[in-house]
C-alpha positions in Angstrom: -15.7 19.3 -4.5 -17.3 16.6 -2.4 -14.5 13.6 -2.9 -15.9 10.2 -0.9 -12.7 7.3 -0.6 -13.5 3.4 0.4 -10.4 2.3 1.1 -9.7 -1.0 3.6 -7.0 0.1 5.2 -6.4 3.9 6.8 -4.5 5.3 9.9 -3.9 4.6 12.2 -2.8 1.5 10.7 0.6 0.7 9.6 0.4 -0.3 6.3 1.3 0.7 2.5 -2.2 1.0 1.5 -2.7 3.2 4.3 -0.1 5.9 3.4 -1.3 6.0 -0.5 -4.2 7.1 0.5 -3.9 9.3 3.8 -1.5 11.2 1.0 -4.2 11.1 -1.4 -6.7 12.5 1.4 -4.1 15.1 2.8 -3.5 16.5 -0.8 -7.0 16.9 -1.3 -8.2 18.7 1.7 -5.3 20.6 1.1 -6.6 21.9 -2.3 -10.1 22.6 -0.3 -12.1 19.8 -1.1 -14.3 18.0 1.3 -13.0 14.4 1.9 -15.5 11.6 3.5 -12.8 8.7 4.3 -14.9 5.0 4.8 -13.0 2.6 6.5 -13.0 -0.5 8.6 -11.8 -0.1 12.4 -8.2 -0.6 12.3 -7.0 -4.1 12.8 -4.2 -5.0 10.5 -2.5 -7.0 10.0 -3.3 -9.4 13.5 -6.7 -9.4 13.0 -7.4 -7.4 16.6 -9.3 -4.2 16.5 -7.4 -1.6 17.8 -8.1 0.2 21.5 -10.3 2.6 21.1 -12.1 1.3 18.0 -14.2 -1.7 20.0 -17.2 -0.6 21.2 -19.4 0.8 18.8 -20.7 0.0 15.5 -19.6 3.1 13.8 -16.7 6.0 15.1 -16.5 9.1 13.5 -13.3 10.9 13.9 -11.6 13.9 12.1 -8.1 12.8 10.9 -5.6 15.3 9.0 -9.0 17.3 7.8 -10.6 14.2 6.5 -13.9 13.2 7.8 -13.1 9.4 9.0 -16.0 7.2 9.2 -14.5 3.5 10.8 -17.3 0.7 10.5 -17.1 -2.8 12.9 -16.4 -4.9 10.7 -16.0 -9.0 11.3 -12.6 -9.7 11.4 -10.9 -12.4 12.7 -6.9 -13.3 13.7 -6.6 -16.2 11.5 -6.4 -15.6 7.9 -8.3 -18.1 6.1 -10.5 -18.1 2.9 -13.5 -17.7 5.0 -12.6 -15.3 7.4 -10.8 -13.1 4.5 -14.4 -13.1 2.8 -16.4 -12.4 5.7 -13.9 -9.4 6.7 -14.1 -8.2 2.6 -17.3 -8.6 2.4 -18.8 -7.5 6.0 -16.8 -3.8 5.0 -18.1 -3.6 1.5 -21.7 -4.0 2.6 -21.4 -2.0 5.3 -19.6 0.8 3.0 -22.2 0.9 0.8 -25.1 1.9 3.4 -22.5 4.3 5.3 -22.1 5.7 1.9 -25.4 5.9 0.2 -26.7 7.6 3.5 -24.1 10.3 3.5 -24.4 13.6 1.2 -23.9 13.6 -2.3 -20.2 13.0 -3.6 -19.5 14.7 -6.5 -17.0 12.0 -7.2 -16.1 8.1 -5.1 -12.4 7.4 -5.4 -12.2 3.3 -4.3 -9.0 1.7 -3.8 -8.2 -1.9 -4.2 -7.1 -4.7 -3.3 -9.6 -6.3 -2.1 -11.6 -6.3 -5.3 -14.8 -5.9 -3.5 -13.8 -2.2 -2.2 -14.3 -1.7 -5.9 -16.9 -3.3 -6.3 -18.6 -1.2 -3.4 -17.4 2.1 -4.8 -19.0 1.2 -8.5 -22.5 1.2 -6.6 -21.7 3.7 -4.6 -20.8 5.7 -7.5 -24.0 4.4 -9.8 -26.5 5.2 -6.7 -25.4 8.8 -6.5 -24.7 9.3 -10.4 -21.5 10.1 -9.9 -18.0 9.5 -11.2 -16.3 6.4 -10.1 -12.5 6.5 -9.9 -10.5 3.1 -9.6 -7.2 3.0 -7.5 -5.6 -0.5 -8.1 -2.5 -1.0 -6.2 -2.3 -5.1 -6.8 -4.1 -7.0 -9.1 -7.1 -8.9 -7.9 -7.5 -11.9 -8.5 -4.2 -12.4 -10.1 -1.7 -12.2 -6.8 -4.4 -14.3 -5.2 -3.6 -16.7 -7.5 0.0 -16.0 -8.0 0.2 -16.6 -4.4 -2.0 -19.6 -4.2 -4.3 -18.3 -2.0 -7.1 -19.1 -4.7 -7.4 -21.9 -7.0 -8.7 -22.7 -10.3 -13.2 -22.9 -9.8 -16.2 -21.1 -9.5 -14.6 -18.5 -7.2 -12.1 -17.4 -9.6 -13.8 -17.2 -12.3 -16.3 -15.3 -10.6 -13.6 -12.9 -9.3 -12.5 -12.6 -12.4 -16.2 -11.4 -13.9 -16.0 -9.0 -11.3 -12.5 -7.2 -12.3 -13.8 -7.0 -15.6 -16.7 -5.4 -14.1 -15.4 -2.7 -12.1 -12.8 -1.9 -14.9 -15.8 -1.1 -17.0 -17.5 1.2 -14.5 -14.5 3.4 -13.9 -14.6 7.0 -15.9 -11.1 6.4 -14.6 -8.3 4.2 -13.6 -4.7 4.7 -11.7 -2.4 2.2 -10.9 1.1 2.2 -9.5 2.7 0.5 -12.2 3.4 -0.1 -16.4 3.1 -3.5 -15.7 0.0 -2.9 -14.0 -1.5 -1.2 -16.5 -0.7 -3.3 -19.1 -2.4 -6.1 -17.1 -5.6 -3.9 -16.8 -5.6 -2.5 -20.2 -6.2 -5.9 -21.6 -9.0 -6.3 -19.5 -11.1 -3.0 -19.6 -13.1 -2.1 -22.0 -11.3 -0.9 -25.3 -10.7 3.4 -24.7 -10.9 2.8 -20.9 -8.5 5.9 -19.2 -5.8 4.4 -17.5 -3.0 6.0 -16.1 -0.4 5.2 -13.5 0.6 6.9 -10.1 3.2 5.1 -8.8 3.8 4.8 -4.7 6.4 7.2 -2.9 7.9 8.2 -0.4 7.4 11.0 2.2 9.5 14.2 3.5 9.8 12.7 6.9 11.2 9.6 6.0 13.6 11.6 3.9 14.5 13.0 7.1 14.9 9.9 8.3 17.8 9.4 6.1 19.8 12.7 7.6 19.8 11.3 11.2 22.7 9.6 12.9 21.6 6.4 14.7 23.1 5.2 17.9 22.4 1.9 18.1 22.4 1.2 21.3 19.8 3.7 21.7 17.3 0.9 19.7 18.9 -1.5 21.4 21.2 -3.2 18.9 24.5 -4.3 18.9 27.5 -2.5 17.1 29.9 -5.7 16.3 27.4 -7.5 13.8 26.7 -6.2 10.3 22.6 -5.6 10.3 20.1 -6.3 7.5 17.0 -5.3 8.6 13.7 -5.6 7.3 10.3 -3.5 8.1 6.6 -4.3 7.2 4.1 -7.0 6.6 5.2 -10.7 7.4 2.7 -11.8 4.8 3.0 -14.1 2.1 3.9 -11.7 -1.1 7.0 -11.6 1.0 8.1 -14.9 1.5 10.7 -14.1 4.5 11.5 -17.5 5.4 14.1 -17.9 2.8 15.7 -15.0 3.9 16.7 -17.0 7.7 18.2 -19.3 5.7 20.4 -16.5 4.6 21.2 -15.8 7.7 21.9 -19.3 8.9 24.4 -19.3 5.8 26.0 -15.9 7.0 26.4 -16.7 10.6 27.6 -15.2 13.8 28.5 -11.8 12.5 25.9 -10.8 11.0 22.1 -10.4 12.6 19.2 -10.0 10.7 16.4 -7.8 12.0 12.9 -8.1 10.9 10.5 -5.7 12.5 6.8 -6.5 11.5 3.5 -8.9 11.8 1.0 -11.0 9.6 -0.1 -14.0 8.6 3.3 -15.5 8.1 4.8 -14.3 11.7 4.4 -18.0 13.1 6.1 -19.8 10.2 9.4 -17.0 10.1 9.2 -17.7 13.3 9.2 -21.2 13.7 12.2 -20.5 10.8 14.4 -18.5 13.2 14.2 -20.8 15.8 16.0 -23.0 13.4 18.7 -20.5 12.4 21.4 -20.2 14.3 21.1 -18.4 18.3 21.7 -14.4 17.4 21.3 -14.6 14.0 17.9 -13.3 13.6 15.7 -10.7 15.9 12.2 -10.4 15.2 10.2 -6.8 16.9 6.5 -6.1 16.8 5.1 -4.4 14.6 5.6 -0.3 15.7 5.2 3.1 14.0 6.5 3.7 11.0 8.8 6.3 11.9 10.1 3.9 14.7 10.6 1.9 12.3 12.6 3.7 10.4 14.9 4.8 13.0 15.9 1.6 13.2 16.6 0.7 9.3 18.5 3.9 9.7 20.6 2.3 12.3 21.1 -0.9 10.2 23.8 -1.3 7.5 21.9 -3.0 4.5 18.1 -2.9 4.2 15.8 -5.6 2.5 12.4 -5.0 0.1 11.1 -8.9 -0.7 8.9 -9.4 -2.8 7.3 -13.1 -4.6 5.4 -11.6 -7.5 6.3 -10.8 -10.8 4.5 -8.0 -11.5 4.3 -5.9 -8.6 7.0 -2.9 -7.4 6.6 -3.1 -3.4 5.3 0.1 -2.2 7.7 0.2 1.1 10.5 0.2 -1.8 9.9 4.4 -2.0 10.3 4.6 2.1 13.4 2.1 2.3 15.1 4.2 -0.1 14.5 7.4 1.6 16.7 6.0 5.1 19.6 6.4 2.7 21.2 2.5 3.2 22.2 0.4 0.8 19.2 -1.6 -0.6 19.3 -6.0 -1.3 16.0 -6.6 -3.5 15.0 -9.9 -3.6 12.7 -10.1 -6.3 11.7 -10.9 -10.0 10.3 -9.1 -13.1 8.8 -5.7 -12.3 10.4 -4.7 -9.4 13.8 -6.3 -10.5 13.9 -4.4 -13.6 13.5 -1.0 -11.6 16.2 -1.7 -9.0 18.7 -2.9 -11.8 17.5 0.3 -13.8 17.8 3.3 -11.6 20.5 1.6 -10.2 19.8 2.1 -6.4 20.3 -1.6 -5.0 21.7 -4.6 -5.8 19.1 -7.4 -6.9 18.8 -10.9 -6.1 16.0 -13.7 -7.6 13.6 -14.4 -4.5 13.9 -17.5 -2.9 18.0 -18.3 -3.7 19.1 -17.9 0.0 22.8 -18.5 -1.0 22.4 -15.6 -3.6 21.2 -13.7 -0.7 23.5 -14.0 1.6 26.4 -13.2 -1.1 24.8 -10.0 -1.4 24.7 -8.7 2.0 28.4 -9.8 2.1 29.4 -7.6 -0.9 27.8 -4.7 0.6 30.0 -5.6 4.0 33.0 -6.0 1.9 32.5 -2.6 -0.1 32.2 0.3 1.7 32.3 2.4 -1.4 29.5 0.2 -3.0 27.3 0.3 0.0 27.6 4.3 -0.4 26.9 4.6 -4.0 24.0 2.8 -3.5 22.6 4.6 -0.4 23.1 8.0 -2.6 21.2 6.9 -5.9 18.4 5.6 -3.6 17.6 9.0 -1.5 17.8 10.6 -4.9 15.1 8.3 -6.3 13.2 8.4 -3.1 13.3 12.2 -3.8 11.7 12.0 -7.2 8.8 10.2 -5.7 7.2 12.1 -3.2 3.6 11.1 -2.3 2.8 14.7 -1.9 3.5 15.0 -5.5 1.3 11.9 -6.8 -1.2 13.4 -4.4 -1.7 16.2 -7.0 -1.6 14.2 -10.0 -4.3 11.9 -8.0 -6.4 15.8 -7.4 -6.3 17.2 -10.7 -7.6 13.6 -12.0 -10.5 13.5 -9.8 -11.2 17.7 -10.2 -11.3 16.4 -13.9 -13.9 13.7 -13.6 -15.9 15.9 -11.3 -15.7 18.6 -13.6 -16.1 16.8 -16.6 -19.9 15.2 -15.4 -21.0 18.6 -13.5 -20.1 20.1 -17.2 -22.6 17.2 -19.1 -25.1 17.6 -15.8 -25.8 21.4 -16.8 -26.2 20.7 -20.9 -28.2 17.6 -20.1 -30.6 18.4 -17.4 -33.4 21.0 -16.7 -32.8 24.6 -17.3 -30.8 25.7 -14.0 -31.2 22.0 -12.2 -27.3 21.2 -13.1 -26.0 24.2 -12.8 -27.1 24.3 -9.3 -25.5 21.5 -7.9 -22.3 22.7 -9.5 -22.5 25.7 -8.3 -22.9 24.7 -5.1 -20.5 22.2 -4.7 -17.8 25.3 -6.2 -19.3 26.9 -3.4 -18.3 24.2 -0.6 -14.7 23.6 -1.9 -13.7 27.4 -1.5 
């Protein structure tokens, strides 16, 4: 089977949409199929293309047994309206010729957000008669407008004709959430297939979780309690509250957030504020440096403004095996409080906050508990695993139009292209 993915984001970037779907690649080309990865260059979050990805307008490049085909896209390092359309809309355009000039896809998988990946990967789909599966991992245009990035107007409602669109092209949809479906369900057409994968974790961040940290070795101190942080410094996460936290703790503890995005400059025009020592920000760095260091840390953070949305980096901070502060509401509150794997706090209450992390200082027994319940639900959501659900869905819509192709068409003419494509994935 000939599986073709838009995605906007891909390794090498260090992201949560990246990891979804490098799993989702690595667990089809480890079933045999033949996976065509389209991409922009990688540049997020700073808005900088990457060394090695600047001087031509297309790179080709093999990555885990995926073909990777990385377009020059416009992109730009400050994130406005226009330059967030003209980075959207510069990949989706240039997607869909990459795409339509390629071989035949038995299947296009798209993933958004942004909604015009989607987009892209309905006419994709519709110019190669093929199946078009939908991977929503937020919900566009709603967090835009959740996170007033997008007001009430022309645009909106246009985005919003648009989701309604692309939900009615999908054979399929998966999402990472009940909420989230719920959301798209009343929005697709009545019967659409809708199921939910939801984000996880991998085996090497489990790992993760079974080393002993020196901390010196990462170059923190070992008199301060540390809450540490790792991932986007973007606006779904609303960090700045979290200085104030530390303003209120004080000397002994230290906050360390280790990331970049749109909202570095106002955290850290925050943390200049707080008190000296009190907060360490760290470039953004490999995910499994990363996680050496949350390993090395006493109490993690997952923050997160929207209602309706479970963080994806939730699955990976669980895995380090510390105990887990959620500052959150709704979806992601209700999971934390259920499985019982961190303690929760409403976003934005600083004070609330900052009682938290001292419970988990003042109970060692608690701050154990915690760390145990989390690697065992970090366990039960492996990405390798919703890599196969994610397979046998799109073997299924493959099969399923290959099976109508041979009753519908001319005697032999859709047999052949099945038979060939069984052929290719051997």
């Amino acid at each position: 089977m000939r599986v073709c993915i838009l995605t906007q984001h891909f390794a090498p970037e260090v992201t949560a949409g990246r990891f979804r779907l490098e799993a989702f690649a690595e667990g089809l080309v480890g079933r045999g199929h033949d996976v065509h990865v389209i991409c922009p260059v990688p540049n997020h979050p700073r808005g900088v293309v990457e060394t090695g990805y600047r001087h031509r307008p297309v790179i080709r490049r093999v990555v885990n047994g995926s073909r990777v085909t990385y377009l020059r896209v416009f992109t730009a390092r400050e994130k406005t309206l226009r330059t967030r359309l003209g980075y959207y809309g510069s990949y989706s355009a240039l997607a869909c010729v990459a795409g339509a000039l390629g071989a035949r896809p038995d299947v296009v998988l798209a993933s958004s957000p942004p909604l015009s990946v989607a987009a892209a990967g309905a006419l994709l789909a519709a110019r190669h008669r093929t199946p078009f599966v939908l991977d929503i991992r937020d919900l566009w245009p709603h967090s835009a407008v959740a996170l007033g990035e997008l007001g009430q107007g022309r645009l909106l409602a246009g985005a919003r004709r648009l989701e309604r669109w692309v939900y009615a092209r999908a054979a399929r949809i998966v999402t990472v959430n009940d909420a989230f479906r719920d959301w798209i369900e009343a929005r697709a057409p009545a019967g659409a297939r809708i199921d939910v994968i939801p984000n996880g974790t991998s085996r090497e961040w489990l790992a993760v979780g079974e080393r002993e940290v020196d901390r010196s070795s990462v170059g923190l101190p070992d008199d301060r309690f540390i809450w540490a942080y790792a991932g986007n410094v973007g606006l779904a996460h609303g960090l700045e509250f979290a200085v104030e936290a530390a303003r209120v703790l004080g000397d002994d503890y230290l906050l360390l957030v280790i990331g970049d995005g749109p909202r570095r400059a106002a955290f850290e025009e925050a943390a200049a504020r707080a008190n000296p020592g009190t907060v360490e920000l760290r470039d953004l760095m490999p995910a499994a440096e990363a996680g050496v260091r949350l390993r090395a840390a006493d109490a993690v953070l997952v923050s997160e403004r929207q209602e309706l949305t479970v963080s994806a980096k939730l699955y990976d901070v669980c895995a380090v095996g510390r105990p887990l502060v959620a500052a959150c509401r709704g979806e992601m509150s209700r999971l934390v409080d259920g499985e019982r794997i961190g303690l929760v706090v409403p976003h934005g209450e600083p004070a609330l906050l900052a009682a938290a992390i001292r419970r988990l200082r003042a109970e060692p027994a608690l701050r154990e508990e915690l760390s145990q319940r989390a690697r065992t639900f970090a366990r039960r959501h492996l990405r390798g695993e919703q890599a196969r659900s994610l397979a046998e869905m799109l073997e299924s819509a493959a099969g399923t139009e290959r099976a109508r192709g041979a009753e519908a068409g001319p005697a032999g003419t859709g047999s052949s292209h099945a038979d060939a494509n069984t052929a290719s994935s051997r």
